[in-house]
N, C-alpha and C positions, 0 to 999 in steps of 0.2 A: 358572112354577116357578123360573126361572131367576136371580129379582128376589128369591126368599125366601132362598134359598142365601149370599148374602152380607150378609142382614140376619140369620141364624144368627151369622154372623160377628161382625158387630157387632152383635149383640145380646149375644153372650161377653166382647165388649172392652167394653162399657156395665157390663155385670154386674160384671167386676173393678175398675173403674174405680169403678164406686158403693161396692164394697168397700173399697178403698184410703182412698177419702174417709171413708166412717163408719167402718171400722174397720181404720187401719192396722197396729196390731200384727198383724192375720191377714194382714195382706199380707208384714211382715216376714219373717212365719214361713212362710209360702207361697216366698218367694224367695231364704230364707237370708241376709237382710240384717236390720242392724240398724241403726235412725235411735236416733240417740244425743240425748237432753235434748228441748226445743220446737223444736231447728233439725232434728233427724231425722223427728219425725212428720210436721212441714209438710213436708219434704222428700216425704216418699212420700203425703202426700195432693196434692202440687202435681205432683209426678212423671207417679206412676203411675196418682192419682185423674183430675187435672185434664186433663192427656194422652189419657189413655184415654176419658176423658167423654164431653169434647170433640170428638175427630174422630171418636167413635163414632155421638154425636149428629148430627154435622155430616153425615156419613153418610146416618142413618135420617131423619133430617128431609128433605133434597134429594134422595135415592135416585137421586144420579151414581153413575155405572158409575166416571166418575175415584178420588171420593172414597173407595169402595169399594175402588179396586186400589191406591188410594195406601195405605191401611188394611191391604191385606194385603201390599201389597209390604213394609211394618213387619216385620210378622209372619214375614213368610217371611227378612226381613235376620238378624232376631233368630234365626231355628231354623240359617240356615248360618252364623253367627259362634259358636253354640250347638255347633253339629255340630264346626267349626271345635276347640273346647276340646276337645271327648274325643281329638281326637288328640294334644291337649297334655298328653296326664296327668287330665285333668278327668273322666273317663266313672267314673259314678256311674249308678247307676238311676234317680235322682230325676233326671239331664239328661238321661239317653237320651228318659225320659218329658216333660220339658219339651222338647227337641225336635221331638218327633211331635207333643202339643200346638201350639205354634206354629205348625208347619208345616198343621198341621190347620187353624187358623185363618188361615192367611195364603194357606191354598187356596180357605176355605171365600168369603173374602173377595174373591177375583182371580177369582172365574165368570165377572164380566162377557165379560173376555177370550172366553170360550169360545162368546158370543152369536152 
């Protein structure tokens, strides 16, 4: 059970990741960003397609406990730099929500730890 818990994980981070690539305007609009002209769209299919893919893949294919917490340890960077903004001004519903996301993923992804 413990081995499917962090292929949830990245199997989330493949999912957006194959998103970004076929379609990044839904990622622009998913993230509140906007890739401007053919250097923004490659930007967010290299970014957040090939990134995300990539170690998602690199992940489910070896099923290391490493690659798995190095994956969530992302995710969990991103939700306290994330948490980190609302007390800048930044707290919005949409980040409160993308916060708990993240951190959801970057939990679901760091089980190993818990073996």
């Amino acid at each position: 059970m413990l081995i499917v818990i962090p292929n949830i994980g990245a199997g989330i981070s493949l999912l957006l990741g194959a998103l970004a690539i076929g379609w990044p305007s839904k990622i622009e609009g998913f993230v509140s960003i906007k890739g401007i002209g053919k250097e923004g769209a490659s930007e967010v299919r290299a970014t957040y397609g090939g990134f995300f893919t990539g170690i998602a893949l690199y992940a489910m294919i070896t099923q290391s406990p490493v690659v798995f917490i190095t994956l969530g340890f992302g995710w969990l960077s991103a939700a306290i730099i994330r948490l980190g903004t609302l007390f800048l001004g930044f707290s919005t519903p949409k980040n409160v929500g993308s916060a708990v996301f993240e951190a959801v993923i970057g939990l679901l992804c760091v089980t190993p730890l818990f073996a």
